[in-house]
Each structure stands twice: as structure tokens, then as C-alpha cells.
C-alpha positions as CSV (number, residue, x, y, z in Angstrom):
1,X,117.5,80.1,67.2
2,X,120.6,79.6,69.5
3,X,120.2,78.2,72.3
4,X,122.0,79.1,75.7
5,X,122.0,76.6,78.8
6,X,120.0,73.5,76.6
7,X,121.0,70.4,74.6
8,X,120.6,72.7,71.6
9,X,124.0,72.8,69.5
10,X,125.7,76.1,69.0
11,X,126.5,77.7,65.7
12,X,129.9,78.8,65.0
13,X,129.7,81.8,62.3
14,X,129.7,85.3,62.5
15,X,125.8,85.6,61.8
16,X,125.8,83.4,65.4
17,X,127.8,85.4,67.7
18,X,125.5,88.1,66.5
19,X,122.6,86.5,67.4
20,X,124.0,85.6,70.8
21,X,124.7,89.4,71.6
22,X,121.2,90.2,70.5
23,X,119.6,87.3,72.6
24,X,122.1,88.8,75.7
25,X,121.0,92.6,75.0
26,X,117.5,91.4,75.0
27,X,117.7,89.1,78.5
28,X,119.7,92.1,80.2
29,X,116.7,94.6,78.7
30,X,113.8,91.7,80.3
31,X,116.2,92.0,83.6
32,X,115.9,95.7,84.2
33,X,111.9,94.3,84.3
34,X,112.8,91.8,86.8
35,X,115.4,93.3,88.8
36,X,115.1,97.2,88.0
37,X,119.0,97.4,87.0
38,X,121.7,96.1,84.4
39,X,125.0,97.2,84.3
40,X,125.3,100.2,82.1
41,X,121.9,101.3,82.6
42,X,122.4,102.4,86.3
43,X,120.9,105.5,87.9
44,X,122.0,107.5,90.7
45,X,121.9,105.9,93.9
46,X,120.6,107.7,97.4
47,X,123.2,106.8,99.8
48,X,125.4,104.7,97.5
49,X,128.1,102.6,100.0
50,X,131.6,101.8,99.5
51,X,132.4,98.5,99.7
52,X,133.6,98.4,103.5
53,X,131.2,101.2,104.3
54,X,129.0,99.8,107.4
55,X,125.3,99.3,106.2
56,X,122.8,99.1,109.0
57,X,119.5,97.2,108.6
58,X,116.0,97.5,110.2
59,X,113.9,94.6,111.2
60,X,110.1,95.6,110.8
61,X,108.5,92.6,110.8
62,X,110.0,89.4,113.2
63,X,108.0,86.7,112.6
64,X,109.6,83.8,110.1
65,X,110.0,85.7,106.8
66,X,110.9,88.6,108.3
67,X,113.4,87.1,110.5
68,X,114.6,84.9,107.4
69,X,115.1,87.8,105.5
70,X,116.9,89.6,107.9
71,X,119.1,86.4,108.2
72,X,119.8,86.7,104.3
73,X,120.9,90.2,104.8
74,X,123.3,89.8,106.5
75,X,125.0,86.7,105.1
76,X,124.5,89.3,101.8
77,X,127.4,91.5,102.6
78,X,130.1,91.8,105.0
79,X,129.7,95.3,105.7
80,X,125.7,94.8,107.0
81,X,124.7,94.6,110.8
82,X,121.5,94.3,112.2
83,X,120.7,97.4,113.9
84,X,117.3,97.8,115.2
85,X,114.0,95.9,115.0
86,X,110.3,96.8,115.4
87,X,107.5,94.4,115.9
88,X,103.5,94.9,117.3
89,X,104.8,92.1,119.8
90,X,107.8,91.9,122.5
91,X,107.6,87.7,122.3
92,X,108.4,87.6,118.9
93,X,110.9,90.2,118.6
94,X,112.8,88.8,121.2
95,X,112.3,85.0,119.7
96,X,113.5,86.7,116.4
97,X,116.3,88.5,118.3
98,X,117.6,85.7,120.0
99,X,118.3,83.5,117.4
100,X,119.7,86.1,115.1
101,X,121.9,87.0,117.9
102,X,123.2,83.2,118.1
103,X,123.9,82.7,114.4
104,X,125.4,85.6,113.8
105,X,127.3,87.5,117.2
106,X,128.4,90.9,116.8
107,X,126.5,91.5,113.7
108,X,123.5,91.6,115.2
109,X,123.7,95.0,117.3
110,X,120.3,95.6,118.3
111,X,121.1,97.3,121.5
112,X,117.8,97.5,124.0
113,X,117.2,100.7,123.1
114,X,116.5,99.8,119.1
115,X,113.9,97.0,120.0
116,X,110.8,98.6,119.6
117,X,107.3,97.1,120.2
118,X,103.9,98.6,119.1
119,X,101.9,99.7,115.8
120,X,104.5,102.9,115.9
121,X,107.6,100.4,116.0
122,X,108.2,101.8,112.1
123,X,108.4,105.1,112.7
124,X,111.6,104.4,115.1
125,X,113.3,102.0,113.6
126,X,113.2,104.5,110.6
127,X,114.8,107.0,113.2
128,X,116.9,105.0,114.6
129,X,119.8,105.3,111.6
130,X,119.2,102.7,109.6
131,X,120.1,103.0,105.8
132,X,118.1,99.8,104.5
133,X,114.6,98.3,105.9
134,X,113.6,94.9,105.8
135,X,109.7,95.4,105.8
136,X,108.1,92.1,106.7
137,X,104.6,92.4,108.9
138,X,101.4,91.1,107.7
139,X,100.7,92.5,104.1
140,X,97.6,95.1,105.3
141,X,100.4,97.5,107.3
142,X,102.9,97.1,103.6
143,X,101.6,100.4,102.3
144,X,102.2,102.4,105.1
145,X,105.5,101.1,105.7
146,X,106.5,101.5,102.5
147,X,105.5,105.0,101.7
148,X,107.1,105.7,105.2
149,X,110.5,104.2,104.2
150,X,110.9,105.8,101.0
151,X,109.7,109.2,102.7
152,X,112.5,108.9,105.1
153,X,115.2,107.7,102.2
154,X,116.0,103.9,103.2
155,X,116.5,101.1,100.6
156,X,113.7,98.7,101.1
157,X,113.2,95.3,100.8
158,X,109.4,94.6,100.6
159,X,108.0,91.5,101.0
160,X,104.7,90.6,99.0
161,X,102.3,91.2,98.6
162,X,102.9,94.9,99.1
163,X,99.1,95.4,99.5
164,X,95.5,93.4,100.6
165,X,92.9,96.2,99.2
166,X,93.4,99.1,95.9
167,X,93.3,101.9,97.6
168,X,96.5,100.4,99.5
169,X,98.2,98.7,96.1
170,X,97.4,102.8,94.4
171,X,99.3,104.2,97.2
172,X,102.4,102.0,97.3
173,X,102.7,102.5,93.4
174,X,102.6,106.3,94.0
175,X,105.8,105.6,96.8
176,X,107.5,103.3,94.0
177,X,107.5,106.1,91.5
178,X,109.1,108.0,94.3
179,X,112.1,105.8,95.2
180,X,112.6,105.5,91.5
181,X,112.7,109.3,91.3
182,X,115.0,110.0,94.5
183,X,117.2,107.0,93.7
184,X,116.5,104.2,96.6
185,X,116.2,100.6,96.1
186,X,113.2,98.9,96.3
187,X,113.3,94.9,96.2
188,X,110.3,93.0,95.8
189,X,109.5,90.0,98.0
190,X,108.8,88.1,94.5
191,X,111.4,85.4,95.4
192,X,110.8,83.6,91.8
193,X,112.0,86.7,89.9
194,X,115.4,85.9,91.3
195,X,115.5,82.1,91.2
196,X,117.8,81.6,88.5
197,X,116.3,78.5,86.5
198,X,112.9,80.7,86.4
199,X,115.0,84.1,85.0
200,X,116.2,80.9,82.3
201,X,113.2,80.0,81.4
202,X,110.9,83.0,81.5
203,X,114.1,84.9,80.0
204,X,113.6,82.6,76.6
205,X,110.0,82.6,76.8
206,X,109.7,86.7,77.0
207,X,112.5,86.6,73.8
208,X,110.0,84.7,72.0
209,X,111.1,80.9,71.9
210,X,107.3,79.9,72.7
211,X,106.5,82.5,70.3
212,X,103.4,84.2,71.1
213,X,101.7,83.0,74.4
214,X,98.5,81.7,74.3
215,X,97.5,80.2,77.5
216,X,99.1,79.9,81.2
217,X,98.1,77.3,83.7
218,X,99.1,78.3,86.9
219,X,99.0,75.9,90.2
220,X,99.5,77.2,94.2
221,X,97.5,73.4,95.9
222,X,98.9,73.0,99.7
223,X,97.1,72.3,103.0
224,X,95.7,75.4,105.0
225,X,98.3,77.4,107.3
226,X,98.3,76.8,111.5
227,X,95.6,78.9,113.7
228,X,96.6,80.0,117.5
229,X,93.9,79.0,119.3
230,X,92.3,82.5,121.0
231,X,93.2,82.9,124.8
232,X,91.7,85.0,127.6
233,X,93.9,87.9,127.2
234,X,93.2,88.3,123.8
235,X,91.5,91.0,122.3
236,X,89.8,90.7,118.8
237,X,92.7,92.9,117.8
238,X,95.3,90.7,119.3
239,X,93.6,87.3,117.6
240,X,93.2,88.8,113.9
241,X,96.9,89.1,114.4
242,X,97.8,86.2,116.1
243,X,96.2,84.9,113.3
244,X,97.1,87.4,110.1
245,X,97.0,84.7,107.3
246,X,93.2,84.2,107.6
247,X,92.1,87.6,107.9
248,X,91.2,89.3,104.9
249,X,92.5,92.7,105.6
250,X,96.0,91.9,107.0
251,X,96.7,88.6,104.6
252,X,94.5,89.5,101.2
253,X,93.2,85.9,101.2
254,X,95.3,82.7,99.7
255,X,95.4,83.9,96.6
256,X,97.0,87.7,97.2
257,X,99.1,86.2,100.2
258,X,100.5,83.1,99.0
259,X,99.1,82.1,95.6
260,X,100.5,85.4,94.4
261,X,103.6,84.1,93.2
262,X,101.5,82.2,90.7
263,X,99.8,85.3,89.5
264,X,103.2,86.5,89.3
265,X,104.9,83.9,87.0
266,X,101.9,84.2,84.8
267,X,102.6,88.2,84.6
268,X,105.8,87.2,83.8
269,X,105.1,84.5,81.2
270,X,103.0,87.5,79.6
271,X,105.5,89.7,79.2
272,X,104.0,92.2,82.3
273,X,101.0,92.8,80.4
274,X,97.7,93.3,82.4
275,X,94.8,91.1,81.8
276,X,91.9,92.8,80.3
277,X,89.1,90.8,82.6
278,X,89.2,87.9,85.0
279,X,85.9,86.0,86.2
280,X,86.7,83.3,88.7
281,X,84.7,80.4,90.8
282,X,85.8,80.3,94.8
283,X,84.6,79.4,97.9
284,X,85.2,78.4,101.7
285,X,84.1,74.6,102.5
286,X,86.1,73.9,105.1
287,X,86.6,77.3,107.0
288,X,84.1,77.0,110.0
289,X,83.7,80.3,112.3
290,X,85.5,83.3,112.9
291,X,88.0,81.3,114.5
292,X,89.1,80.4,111.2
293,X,89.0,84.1,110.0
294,X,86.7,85.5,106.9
295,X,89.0,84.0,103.9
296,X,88.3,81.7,101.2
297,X,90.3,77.9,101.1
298,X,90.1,77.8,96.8
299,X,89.6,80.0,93.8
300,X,89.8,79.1,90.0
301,X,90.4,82.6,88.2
302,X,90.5,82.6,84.7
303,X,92.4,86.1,83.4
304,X,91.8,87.2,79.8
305,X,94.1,89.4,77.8
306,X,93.0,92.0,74.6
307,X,94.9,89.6,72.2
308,X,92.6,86.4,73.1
309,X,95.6,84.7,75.7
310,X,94.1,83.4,78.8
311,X,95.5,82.5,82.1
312,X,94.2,79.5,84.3
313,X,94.8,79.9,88.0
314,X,94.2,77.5,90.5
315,X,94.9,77.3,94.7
316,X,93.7,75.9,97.5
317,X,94.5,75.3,101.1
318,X,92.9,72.1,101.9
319,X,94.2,69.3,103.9
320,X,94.6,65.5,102.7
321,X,94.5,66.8,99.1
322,X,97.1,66.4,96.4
323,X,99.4,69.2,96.2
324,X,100.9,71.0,93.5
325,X,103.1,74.4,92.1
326,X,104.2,74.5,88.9
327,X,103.5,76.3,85.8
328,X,102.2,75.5,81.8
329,X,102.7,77.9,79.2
330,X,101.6,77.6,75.7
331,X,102.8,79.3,72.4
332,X,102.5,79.7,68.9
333,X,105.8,77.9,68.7
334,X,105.8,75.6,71.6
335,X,104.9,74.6,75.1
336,X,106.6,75.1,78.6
337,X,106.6,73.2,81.8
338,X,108.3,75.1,84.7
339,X,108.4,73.3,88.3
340,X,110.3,76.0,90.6
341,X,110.7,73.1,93.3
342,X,112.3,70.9,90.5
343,X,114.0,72.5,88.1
344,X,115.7,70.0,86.6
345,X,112.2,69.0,85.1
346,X,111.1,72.3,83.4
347,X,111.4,72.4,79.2
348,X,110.6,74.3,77.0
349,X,109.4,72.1,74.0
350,X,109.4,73.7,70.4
351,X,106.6,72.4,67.9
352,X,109.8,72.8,64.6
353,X,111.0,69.5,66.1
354,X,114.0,71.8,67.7
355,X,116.1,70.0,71.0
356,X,114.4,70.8,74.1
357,X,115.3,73.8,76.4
358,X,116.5,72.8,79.7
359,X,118.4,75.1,82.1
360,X,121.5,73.6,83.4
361,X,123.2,76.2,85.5
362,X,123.8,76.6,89.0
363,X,120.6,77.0,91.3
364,X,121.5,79.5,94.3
365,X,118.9,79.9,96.8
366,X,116.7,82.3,95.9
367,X,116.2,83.9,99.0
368,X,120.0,84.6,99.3
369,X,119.8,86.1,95.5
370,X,117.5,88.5,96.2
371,X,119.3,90.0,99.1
372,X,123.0,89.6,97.5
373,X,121.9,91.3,94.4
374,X,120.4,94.1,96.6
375,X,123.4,94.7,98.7
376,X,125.4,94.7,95.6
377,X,123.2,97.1,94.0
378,X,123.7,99.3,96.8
379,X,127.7,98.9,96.7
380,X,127.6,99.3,93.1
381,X,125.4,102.5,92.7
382,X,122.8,100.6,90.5
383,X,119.2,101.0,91.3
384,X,116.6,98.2,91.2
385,X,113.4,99.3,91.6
386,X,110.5,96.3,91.1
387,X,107.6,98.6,91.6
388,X,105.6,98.4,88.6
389,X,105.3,94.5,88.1
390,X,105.3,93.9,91.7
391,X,102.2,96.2,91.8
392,X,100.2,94.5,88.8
393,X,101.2,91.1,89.9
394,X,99.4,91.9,93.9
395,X,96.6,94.1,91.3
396,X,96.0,90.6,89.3
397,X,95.4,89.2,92.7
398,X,93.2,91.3,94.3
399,X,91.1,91.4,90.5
400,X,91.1,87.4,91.2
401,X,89.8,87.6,94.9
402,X,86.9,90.6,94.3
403,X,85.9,88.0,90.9
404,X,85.5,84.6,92.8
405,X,84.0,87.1,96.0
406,X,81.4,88.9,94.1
407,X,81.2,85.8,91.2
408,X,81.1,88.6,88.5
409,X,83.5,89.4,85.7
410,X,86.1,92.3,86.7
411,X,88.1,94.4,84.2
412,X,91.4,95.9,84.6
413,X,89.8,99.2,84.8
414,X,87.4,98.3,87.6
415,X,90.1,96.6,89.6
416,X,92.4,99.7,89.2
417,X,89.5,102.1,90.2
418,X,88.2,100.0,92.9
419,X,87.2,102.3,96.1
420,X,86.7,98.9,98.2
421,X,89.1,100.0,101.8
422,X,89.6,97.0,104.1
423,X,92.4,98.3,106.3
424,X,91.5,99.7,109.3
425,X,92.6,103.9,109.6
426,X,94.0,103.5,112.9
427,X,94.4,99.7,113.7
428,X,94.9,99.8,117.6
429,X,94.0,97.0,120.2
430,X,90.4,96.2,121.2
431,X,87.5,95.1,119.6
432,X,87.1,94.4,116.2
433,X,83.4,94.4,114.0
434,X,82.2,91.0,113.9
435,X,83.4,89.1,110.8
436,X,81.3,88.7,107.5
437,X,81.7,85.8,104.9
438,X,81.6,87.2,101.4
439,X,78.9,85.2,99.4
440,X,79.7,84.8,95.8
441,X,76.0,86.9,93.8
442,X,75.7,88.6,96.8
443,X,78.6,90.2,97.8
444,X,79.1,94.0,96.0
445,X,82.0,95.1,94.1
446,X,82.9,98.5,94.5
């Protein structure tokens, strides 16, 4: 095998040039499954834009990642503005605002009139003449968003998870098949599909140089996210947002919120193949009172595939605990160690006695990648669309949750059939019903 990027030495023949086109076709083939394009294989693009052309972005979303993102647009392309934003809440808007509008001037050009506040804020920053969306609000509003974005024709960029319950996850894949159809980008929020050491490493892994994959062990262990302590004006409404990350039907729990990307590199390391079952062990030791929301602080999910594979997941959000995030995966051929927060340190060793894989490229910030490779997309009339593994990744999540809730085994076709609604029809300020703990043996699947 020739290896690209390693200590590996190169062959010099014939037979070795054509093994290196084979290995590129192949990589460009996994990319259309990371990225949704390659050049050569583009599709038509709705509202394809010169380069010059002015692109105008929508906020929906202005909290951290949302206002992150939106910085990362528009360092993307010189052509993109900032044009209108939309957030349930006029202090964060305007904190988002404000310092968009110092770092970047006159391309941010949200005028008064395009800062809108409330639950309906999408609706008119989709009318407001936008041509690409930045959707960032707590994960339980995603599918709504989404299917209204793609309904009114806007790129997207949708941050994960794109979904906290099935019902949600069944609708956004519907409104993915859609933007694929009408020719609209859709970017996942999957940050680690664009980091280029893990496209490296997952790139030889899916071509085969670990052979056939056999076990993942998959890591997300960091200390619990900040509460806003509830306040007098508050209604139960106002604190379960306040507060998204440890409610249940805005955040999907630790492991569909943040532990996702874990999920997600062990999809990847499977070659985007769906688990057949998962059963998993979980609890919530340290999270006292609905202060602290109704989610879980650990789970230990065991996936299992048809061929006999399994996958090992791990996370936790407990303080003065040893941390970790990185990956194992184990072949027929070899093992791999992948540490996304030290690249330098990931390998892929082969069991023939063959040099060690190591990426050596550059290492772009991921963040940035994902939103020049959008913008490009957009200029060049190529269409990424990340809808199916973005969907089975958040599906693997949610089958990981309702396994260490309910402490019974869950299949793939149970998850995907799940009836279980935890978003509110019409959220809207006010009360909320009292919380409920799920109790692993007592709490029911459905």
C-alpha cells in the first residue's frame, strides 16, 4: 500500500502512480460522503453566485456558536455581509451584534429593522433577503428551522445536532432530501468532518488500511456546562432556555448535544453504516433538582453492527474528573489512535510490520474549513449536502440516550420508528410541566 502524508516510502513505477490515482479517486468518492461534493461530480446549484456577487447571511441563533459561526462566514468570502439576525432574546442579539459589528465594520449590516426577537424571529430573517442561513438555536427548534429554510430556498449551515427526539431527526431528513433535490447547500455542524488531520486519517481507514473494522472506542469526558441561576422574572419557559444544555428537549442530553461528535467519528470510522442494536448503562449522580434540568451527567453505550464490529462510547460531564476525547479503532490489519486536539499524536499502526501513518499536512481551523468550503461551494456551483450521515450520526445518539434511559437494548429499527415527541407544538413563554427524571427499568421506550 502507498502511503500519502506518512513516513511510508513511495514507489516509483508505473503500477504506483496507478495506485495513487485509485487511492485519490477513492478519497474524493469517501468526500462526496463527508462533504456532499467533489469537483466533477457537481450538481446544479439554487442561486449559484459569481465571485464578487454580494451574499447576504442570516443569524438565527446568537448565542456563542451561533455568533462564532456567523464570524467564520464572513471571514469565508469577501463578497458575504451579515444581513439580518433573529434570536428568542434582545440581550443576546445585541451582545452578538455588537461585537460582530466591532470586528468586522461595514460587513455587518444588520440595520434595526433586520434584528428580530421572538420564537417567529426565523420566519423574518428568512424574509428579509437573505441567500444563506446560519441556523444556530438550541437543537429542539433545528427541525423547524431547517425545513423552513430549505422551503424558502437558502443555503444552510446547520449546526448539530439537527434534532433532540425521532419524530424531529424523520423530519429534517425528509427537508435534506429536499435541498438535495432543489439544489441548496446544506452544511453540517459536524466540525470534525472538515478538520483536515481527521479527513487523513478516517480517509485511509474508510480505503481499507485498518482493513476491516472491528471495534471503536470512543471518548467525549469534560466537566458539566454553567447554569444561570433562575431570577424573579423568569418564567419556566424563560429558565429551560436560559438554560438549554440541560433540558432534554432543547439540548438531547450530553450525549446527542455534545458527545455527538463521538458518535460521529465512530459512524465515520464504520464507513456510515448503522449499528444494528446498542444497549447502554447511564445515569445522573450529581444533577440535584430541576435547577439542574432533567439530563443525565454519563452514559456507556455499546453499538453493535450485523457483521459482529462493536463500538464503545463513553461521556460524562463531571467535575474534578480526568478528561478525555479521542478515538481507538481496530482492524483486521491494524490499530488507530486519533486525538483531534493533538494531531500530531494520531497513527495508524499496521500489524505487516509496515511504517506508521501519521498525517503531516497543514491543520486549518476547522471551524473556518467548514464555512470556506461552503462559500466556495456556493461560488463554484457545487452542492454539498451532509444530510444523510449527519442524520444517522444525531439517530445513533438519540438510539444511545433512549438505551441508557430505558436500560433496554434498542435496534436500528426501533430507534428509526420511535413515536417518542419531546418538543413542545407551540413553545411560547409561561409555565412549563414539572420535570421528570428518566429511571433506567422504568422508564418506557416508545
Amino acid at each position: 500500500m502507498t502511503m500519502k502524508n506518512s513516513d511510508a516510502s513511495t514507489k516509483t513505477d508505473g503500477s504506483a502512480a496507478q495506485e495513487v490515482d485509485r487511492r485519490d479517486f477513492v478519497k474524493a468518492a469517501a468526500a462526496v460522503g463527508a462533504t456532499g461534493s467533489i469537483a466533477g461530480l457537481a450538481m446544479p446549484v439554487w442561486g449559484a453566485a459569481p465571485a464578487g456577487d454580494r451574499l447576504k447571511v442570516g443569524l438565527v441563533g446568537c448565542g456563542g456558536r451561533g455568533t462564532g459561526a456567523a464570524n467564520q462566514a464572513i471571514n469565508a468570502d469577501p463578497g458575504v455581509m451579515l444581513w439580518a439576525m433573529g434570536d428568542v432574546y434582545e440581550d443576546r442579539l445585541k451582545n452578538s451584534y455588537n461585537g460582530l459589528k466591532n470586528q468586522h465594520g461595514t460587513r455587518v449590516m444588520v440595520d434595526q429593522e433586520r434584528q428580530f426577537v421572538g420564537f417567529d424571529a426565523i420566519d423574518k430573517v428568512l424574509e428579509s433577503g437573505v441567500d444563506v442561513v446560519i441556523l444556530a438555536t438550541p437543537p429542539g427548534f433545528r427541525p423547524d428551522h431547517l425545513e423552513k429554510s430549505v422551503a424558502a430556498k437558502k443555503h444552510v449551515f446547520c449546526e448539530k445536532p439537527m434534532a433532540t427526539d425521532m419524530p424531529g431527526l424523520r423530519r429534517v431528513m425528509e427537508t435534506a432530501k429536499k435541498a438535495k433535490g432543489q439544489g441548496t447547500q446544506l452544511m453540517s455542524g459536524f466540525c470534525w468532518r472538515y478538520a483536515m488531520p481527521e479527513r487523513a486519517m478516517y480517509g485511509e481507514i474508510n480505503d481499507g488500511a485498518l482493513g476491516e473494522i472491528e471495534s471503536v472506542h470512543s471518548t467525549y469526558h469534560t466537566g458539566p456546562l454553567g447554569t444561570r441561576a433562575r431570577t424573579p422574572e423568569m418564567t419556566d419557559m424563560d429558565f429551560e432556555l436560559r438554560n438549554w444544555q440541560h433540558q432534554n428537549w432543547l439540548s438531547g442530553d450530553i450525549i446527542v448535544e455534545q458527545a455527538v461528535h463521538s458518535v460521529d467519528k465512530m459512524n465515520w470510522a464504520m464507513g456510515n453504516r448503522p449499528p444494528a442494536k446498542c444497549t447502554a448503562l447511564a445515569g445522573r449522580g450529581l444533577r440535584e433538582g430541576a435547577e439542574r434540568g432533567d439530563i443525565f451527567d454519563h452514559f456507556a453505550v455499546i453499538y453493535e453492527w450485523d457483521n459482529g464490529a462493536r463500538g464503545f462510547l463513553t461521556c460524562r460531564q463531571v467535575p474534578n474528573c480526568s478528561n478525555d476525547n479521542t478515538d481507538w479503532i481496530a482492524g483486521s490489519k491494524g490499530i488507530g489512535y486519533v486525538n483531534g486536539w493533538a494531531p500530531r499524536q494520531s497513527n495508524l499502526k499496521f500489524n505487516d510490520g509496515a511504517t506508521t501513518f501519521r498525517f503531516k499536512g497543514a491543520t486549518p481551523n476547522m471551524y473556518q474549513t467548514e464555512h470556506n468550503e461552503l462559500f466556495k461551494a456556493i461560488r463554484d456551483g457545487e452542492l454539498i449536502n451532509d444530510g444523510d450521515w449527519m442524520t444517522q450520526s444525531v439517530a445513533m445518539g438519540i438510539m444511545g440516550r433512549e438505551a441508557g434511559y430505558s436500560g433496554r437494548t434498542i435496534t436500528w429499527d426501533e430507534i428509526m420508528n420511535s413515536q417518542n415527541e419531546i418538543v413542545p407544538a407551540d413553545p411560547k413563554f409561561g409555565p412549563r410541566p414539572p420535570i421528570v427524571i428518566p429511571q433506567p427499568g422504568v422508564y418506557k421506550f416508545s
